[in-house]
Biopython code that builds the backbone (N, CA, C, O; Angstrom):
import numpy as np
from Bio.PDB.StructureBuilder import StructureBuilder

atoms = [
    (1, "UNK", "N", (14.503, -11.922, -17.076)),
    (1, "UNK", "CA", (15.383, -10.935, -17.640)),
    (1, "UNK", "C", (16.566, -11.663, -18.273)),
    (1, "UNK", "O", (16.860, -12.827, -18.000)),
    (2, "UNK", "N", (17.260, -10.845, -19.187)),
    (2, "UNK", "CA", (18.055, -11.766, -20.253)),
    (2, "UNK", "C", (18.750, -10.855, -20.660)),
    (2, "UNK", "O", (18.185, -10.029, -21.377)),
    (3, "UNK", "N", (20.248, -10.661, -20.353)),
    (3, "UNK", "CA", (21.436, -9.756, -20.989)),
    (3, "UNK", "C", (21.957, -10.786, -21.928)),
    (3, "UNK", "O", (22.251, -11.980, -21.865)),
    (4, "UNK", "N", (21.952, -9.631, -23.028)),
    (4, "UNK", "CA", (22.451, -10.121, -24.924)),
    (4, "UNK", "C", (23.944, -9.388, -24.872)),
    (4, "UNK", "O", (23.974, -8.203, -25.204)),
    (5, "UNK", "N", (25.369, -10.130, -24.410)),
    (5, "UNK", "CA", (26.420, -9.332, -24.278)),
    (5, "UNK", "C", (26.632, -9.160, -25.905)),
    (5, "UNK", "O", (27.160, -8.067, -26.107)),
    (6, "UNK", "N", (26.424, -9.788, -26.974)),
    (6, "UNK", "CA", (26.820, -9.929, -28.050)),
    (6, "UNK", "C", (27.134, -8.644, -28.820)),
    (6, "UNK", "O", (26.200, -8.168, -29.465)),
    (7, "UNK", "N", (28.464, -7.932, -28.849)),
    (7, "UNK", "CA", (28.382, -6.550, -29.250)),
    (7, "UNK", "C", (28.493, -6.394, -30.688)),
    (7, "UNK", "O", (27.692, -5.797, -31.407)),
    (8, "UNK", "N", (30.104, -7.289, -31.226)),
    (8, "UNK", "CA", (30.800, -6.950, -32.370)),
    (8, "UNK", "C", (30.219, -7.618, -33.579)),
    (8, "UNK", "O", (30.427, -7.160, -34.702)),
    (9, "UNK", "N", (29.110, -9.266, -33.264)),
    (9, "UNK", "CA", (28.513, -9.411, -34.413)),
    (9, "UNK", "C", (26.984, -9.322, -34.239)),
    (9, "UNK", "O", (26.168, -10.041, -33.663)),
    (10, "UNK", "N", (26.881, -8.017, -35.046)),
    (10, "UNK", "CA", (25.517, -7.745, -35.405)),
    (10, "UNK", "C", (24.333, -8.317, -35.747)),
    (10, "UNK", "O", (23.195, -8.086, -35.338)),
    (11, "UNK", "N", (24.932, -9.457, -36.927)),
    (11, "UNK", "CA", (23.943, -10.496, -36.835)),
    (11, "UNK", "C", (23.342, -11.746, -35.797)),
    (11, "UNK", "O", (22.240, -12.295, -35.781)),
    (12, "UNK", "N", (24.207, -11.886, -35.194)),
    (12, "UNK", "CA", (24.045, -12.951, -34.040)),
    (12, "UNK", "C", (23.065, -12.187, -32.963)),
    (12, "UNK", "O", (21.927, -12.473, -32.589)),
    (13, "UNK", "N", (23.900, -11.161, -32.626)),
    (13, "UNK", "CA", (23.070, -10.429, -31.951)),
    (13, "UNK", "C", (21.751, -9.751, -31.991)),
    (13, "UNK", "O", (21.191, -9.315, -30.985)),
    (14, "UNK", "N", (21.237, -9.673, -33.308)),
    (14, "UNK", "CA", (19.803, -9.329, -33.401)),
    (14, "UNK", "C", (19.327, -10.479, -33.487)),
    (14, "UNK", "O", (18.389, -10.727, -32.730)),
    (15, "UNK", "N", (19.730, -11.396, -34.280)),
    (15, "UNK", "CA", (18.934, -12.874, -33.881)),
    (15, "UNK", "C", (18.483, -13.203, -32.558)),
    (15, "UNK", "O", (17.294, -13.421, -32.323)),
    (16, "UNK", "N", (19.471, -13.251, -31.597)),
    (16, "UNK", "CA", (19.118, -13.710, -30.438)),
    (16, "UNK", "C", (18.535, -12.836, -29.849)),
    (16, "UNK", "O", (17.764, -13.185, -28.955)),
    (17, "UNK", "N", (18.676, -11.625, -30.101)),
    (17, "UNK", "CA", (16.925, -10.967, -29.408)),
    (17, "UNK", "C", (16.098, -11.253, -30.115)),
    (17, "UNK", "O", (15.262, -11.981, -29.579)),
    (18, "UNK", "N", (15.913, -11.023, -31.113)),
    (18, "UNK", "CA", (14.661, -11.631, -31.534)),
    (18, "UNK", "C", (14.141, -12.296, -31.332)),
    (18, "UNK", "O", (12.951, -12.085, -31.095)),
    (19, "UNK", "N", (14.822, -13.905, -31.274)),
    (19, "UNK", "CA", (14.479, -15.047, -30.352)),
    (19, "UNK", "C", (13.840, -15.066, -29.160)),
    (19, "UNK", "O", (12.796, -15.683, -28.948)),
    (20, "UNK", "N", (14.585, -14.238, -28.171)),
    (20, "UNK", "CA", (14.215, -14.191, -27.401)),
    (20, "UNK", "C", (12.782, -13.123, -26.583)),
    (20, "UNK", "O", (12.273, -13.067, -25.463)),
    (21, "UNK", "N", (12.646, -12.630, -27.509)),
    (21, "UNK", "CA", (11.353, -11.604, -27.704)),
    (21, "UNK", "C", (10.449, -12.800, -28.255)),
    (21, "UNK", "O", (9.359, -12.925, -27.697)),
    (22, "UNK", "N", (10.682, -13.463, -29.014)),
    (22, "UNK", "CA", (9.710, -14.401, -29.550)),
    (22, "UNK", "C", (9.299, -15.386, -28.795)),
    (22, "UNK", "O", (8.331, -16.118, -29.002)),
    (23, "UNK", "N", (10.329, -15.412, -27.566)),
    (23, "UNK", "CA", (10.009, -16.614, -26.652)),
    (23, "UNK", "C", (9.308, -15.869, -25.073)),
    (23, "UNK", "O", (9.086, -16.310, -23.945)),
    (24, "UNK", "N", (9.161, -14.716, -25.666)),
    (24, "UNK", "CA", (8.459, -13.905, -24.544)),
    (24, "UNK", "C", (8.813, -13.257, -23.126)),
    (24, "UNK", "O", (8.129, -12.915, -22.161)),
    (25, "UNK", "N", (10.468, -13.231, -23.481)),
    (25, "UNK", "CA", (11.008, -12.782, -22.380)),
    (25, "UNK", "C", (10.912, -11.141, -22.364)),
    (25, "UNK", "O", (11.179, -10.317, -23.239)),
    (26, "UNK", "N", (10.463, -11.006, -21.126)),
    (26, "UNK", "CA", (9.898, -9.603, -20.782)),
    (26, "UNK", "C", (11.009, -8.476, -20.793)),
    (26, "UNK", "O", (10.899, -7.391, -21.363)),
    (27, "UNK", "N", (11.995, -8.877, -20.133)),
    (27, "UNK", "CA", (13.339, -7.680, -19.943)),
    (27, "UNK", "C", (14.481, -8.241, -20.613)),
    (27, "UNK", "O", (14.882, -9.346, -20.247)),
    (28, "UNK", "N", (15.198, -7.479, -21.773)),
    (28, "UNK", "CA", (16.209, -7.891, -22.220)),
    (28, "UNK", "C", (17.019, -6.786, -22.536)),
    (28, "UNK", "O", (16.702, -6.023, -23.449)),
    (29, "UNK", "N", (18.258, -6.597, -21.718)),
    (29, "UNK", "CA", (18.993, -5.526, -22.076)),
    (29, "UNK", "C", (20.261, -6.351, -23.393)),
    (29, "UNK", "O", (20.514, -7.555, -23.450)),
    (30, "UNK", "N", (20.930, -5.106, -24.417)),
    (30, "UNK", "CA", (21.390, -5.921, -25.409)),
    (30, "UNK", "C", (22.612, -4.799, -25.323)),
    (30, "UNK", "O", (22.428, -3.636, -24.964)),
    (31, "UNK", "N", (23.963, -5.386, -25.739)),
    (31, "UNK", "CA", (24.463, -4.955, -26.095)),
    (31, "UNK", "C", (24.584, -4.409, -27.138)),
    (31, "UNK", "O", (24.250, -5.200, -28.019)),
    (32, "UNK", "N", (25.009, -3.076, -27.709)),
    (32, "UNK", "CA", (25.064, -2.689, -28.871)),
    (32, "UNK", "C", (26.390, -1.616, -29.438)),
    (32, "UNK", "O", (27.067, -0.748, -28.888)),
    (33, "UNK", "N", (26.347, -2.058, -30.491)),
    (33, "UNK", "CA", (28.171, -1.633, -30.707)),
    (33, "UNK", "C", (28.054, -0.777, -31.755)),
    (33, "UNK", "O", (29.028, -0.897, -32.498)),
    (34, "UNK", "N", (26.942, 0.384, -32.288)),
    (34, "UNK", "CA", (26.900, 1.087, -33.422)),
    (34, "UNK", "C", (25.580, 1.507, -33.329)),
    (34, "UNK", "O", (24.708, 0.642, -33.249)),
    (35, "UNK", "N", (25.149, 3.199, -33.325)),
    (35, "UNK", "CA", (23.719, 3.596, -33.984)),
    (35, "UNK", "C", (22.613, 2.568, -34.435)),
    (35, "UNK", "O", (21.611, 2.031, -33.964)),
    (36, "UNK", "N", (23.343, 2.589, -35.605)),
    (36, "UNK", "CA", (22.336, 1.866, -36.645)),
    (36, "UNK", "C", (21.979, -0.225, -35.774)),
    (36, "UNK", "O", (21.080, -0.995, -36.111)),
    (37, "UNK", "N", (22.984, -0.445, -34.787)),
    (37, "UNK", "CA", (22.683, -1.538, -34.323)),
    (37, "UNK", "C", (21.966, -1.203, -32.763)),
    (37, "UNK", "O", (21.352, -2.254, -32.579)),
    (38, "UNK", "N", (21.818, -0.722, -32.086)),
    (38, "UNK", "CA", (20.783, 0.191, -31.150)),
    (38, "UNK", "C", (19.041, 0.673, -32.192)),
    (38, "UNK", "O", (17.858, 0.709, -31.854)),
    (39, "UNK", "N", (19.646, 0.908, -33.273)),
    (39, "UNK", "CA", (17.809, 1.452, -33.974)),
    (39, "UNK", "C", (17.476, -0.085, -34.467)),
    (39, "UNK", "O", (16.274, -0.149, -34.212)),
    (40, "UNK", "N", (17.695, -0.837, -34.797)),
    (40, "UNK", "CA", (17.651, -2.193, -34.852)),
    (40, "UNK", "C", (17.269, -2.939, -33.497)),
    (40, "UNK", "O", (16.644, -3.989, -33.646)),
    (41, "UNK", "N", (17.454, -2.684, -32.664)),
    (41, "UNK", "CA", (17.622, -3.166, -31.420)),
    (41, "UNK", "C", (16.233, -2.670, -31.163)),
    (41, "UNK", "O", (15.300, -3.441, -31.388)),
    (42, "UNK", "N", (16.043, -1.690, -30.799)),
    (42, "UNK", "CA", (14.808, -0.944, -30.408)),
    (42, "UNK", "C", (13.649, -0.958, -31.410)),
    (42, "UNK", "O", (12.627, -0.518, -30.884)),
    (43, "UNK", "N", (13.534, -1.213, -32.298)),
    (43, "UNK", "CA", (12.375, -1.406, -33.246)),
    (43, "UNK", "C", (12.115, -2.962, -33.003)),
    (43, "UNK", "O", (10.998, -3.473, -33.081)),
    (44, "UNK", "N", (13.394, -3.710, -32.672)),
    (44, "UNK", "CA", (12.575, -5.141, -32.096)),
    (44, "UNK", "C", (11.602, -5.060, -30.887)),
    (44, "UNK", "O", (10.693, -5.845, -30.619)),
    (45, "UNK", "N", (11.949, -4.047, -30.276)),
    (45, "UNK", "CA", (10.993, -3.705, -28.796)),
    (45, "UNK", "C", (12.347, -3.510, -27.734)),
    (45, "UNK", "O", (11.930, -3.801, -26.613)),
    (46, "UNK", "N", (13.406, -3.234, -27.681)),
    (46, "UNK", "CA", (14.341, -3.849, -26.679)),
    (46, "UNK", "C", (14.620, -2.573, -26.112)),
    (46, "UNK", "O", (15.651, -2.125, -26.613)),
    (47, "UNK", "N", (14.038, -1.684, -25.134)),
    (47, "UNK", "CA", (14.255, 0.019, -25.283)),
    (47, "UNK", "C", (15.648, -0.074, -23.970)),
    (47, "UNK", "O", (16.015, 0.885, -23.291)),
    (48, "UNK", "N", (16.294, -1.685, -23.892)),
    (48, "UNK", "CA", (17.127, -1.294, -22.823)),
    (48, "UNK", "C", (18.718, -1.560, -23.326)),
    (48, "UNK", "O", (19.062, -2.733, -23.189)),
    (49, "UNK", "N", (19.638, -0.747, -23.831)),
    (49, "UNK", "CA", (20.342, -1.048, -25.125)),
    (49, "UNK", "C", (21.602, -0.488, -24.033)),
    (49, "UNK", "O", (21.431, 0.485, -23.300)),
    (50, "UNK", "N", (22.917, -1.313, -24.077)),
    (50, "UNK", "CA", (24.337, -1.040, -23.595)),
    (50, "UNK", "C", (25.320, -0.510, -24.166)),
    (50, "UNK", "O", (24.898, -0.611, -25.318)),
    (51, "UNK", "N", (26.407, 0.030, -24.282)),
    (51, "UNK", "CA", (27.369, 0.450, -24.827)),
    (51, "UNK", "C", (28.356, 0.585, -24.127)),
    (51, "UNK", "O", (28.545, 1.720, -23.689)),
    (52, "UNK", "N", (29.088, -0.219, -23.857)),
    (52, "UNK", "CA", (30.145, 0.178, -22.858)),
    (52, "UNK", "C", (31.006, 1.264, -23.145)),
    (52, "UNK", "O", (31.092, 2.376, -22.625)),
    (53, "UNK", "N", (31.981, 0.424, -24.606)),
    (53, "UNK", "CA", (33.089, 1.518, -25.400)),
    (53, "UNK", "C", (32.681, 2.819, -24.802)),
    (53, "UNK", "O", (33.451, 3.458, -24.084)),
    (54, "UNK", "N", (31.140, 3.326, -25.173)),
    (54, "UNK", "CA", (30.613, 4.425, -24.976)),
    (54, "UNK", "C", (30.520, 5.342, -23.965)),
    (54, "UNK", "O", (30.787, 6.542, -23.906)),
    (55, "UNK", "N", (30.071, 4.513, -23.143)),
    (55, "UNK", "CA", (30.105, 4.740, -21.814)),
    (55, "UNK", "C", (31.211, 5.179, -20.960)),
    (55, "UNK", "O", (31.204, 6.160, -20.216)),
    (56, "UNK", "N", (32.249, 4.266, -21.169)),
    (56, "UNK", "CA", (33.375, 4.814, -20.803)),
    (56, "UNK", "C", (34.130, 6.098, -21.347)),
    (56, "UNK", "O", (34.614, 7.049, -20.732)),
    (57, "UNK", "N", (34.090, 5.897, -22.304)),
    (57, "UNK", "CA", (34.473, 6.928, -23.204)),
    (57, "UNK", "C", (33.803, 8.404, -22.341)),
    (57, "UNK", "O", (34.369, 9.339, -21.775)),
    (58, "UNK", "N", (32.616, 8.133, -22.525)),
    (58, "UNK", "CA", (31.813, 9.559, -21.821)),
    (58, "UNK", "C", (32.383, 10.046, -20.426)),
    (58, "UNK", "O", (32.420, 11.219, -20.056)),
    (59, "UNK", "N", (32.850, 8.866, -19.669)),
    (59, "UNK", "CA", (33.492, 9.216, -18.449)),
    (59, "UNK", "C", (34.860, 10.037, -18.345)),
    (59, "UNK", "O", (35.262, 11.032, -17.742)),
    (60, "UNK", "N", (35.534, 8.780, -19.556)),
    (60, "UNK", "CA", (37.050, 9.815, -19.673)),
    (60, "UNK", "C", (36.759, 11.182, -20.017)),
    (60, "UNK", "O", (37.315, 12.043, -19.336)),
    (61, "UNK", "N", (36.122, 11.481, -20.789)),
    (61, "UNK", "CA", (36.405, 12.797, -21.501)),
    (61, "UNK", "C", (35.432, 13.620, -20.303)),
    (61, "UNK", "O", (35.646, 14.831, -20.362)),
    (62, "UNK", "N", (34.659, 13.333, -19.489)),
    (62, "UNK", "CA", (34.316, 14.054, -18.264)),
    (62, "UNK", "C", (35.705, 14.273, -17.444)),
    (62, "UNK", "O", (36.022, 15.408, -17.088)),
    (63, "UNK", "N", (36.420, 13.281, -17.191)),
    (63, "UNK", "CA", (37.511, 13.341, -16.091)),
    (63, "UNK", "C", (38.342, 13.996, -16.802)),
    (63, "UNK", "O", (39.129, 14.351, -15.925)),
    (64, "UNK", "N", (38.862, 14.545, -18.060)),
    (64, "UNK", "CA", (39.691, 14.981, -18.767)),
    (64, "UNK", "C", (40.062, 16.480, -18.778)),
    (64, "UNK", "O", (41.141, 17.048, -18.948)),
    (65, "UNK", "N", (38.373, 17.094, -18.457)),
    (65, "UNK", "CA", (38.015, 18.209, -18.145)),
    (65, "UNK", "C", (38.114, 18.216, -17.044)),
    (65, "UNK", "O", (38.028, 19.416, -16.782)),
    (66, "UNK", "N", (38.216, 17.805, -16.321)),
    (66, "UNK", "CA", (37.990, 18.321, -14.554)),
    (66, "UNK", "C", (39.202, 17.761, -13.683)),
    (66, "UNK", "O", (39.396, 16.556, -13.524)),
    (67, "UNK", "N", (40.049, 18.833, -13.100)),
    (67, "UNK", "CA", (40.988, 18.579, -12.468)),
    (67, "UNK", "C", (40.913, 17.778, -11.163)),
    (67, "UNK", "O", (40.268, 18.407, -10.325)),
    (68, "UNK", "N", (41.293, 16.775, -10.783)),
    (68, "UNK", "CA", (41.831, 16.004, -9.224)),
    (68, "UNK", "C", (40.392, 15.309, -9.168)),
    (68, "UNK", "O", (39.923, 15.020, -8.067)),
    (69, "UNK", "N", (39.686, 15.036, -10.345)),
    (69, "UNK", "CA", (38.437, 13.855, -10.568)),
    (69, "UNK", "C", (39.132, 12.647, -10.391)),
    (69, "UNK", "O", (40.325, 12.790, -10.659)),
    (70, "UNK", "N", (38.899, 11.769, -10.119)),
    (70, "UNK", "CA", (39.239, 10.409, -9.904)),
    (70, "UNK", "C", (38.494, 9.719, -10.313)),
    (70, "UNK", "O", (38.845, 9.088, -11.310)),
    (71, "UNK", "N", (37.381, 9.533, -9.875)),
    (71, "UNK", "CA", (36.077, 8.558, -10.630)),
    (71, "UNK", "C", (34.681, 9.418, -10.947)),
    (71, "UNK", "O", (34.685, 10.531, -10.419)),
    (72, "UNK", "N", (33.867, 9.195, -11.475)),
    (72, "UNK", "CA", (32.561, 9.299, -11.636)),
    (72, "UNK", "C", (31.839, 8.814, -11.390)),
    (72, "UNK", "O", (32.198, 7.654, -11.186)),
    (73, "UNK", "N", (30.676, 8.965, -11.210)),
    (73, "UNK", "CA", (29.252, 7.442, -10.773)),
    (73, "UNK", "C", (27.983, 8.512, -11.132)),
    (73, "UNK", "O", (27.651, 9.572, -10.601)),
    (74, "UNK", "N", (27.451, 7.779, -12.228)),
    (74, "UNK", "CA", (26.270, 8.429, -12.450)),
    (74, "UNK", "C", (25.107, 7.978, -11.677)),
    (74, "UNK", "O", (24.682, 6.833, -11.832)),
    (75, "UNK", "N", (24.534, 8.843, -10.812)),
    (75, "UNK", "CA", (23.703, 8.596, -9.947)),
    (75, "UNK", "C", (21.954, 8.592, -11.000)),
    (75, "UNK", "O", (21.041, 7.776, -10.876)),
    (76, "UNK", "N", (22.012, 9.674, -11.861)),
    (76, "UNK", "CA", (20.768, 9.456, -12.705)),
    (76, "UNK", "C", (21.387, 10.332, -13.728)),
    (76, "UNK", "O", (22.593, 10.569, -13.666)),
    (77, "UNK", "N", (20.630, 10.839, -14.684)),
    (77, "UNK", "CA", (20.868, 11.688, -15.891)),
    (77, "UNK", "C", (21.142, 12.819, -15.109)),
    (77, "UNK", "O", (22.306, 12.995, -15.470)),
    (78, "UNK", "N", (20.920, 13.717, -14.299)),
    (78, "UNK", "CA", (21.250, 14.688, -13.563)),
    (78, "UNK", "C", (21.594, 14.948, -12.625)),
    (78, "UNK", "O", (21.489, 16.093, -12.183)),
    (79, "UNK", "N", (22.242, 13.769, -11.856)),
    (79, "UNK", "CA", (23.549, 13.712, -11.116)),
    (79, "UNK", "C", (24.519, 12.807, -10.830)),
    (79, "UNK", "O", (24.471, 11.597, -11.054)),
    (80, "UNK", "N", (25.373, 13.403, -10.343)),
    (80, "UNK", "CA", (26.472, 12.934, -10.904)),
    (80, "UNK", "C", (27.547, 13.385, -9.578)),
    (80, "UNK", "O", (27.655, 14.438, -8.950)),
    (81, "UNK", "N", (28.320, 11.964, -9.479)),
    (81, "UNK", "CA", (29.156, 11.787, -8.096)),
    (81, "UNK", "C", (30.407, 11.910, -8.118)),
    (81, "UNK", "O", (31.052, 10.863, -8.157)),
    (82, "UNK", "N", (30.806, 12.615, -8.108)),
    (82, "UNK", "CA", (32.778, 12.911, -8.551)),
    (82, "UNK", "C", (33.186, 12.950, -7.262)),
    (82, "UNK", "O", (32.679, 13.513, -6.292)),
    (83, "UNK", "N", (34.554, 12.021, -7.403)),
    (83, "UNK", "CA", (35.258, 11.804, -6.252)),
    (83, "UNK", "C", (36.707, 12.178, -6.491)),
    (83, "UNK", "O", (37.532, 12.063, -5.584)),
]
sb = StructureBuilder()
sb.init_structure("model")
sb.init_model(0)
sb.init_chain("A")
sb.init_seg("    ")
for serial, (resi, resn, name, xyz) in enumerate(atoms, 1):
    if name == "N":
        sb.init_residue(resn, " ", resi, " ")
    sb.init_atom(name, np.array(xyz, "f"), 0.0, 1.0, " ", f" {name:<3s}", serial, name[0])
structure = sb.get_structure()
């Protein structure tokens, strides 16, 4: 397994998956910093794609709505741990 942190340059970052798809590594999660660099990502084969910015983002604006939330923890797509 092989994490691609590479977010902000696009080109580096599809290179080195690629590479590394070419060198036959089975699990590679990639960072990805834009749509169009996630559909890029995934047409190389890479269906395990990161977003932090994103991610977080999704949390704040959960906690934003909901009064005396403190944290979140996504347990799966349909649940969800508020503390």
């Amino acid at each position: 397994m092989v994490i691609v942190c590479i977010g902000h340059d696009f080109g580096s970052s599809v290179m080195t998956t690629a590479l590394l798809k070419k060198l036959g590594v089975q699990r590679i999660y990639s960072r990805e910093s834009a749509l169009i660099h996630k559909t890029v990502l995934n047409s190389l084969g890479v269906s395990n794609t990161i977003n932090p910015e994103y991610e977080a983002a999704s949390i704040f604006a959960e906690k934003l709505i909901m009064t005396g939330v403190w944290s979140i923890y996504n347990i799966s797509d349909d649940i969800k741990l508020r503390r």
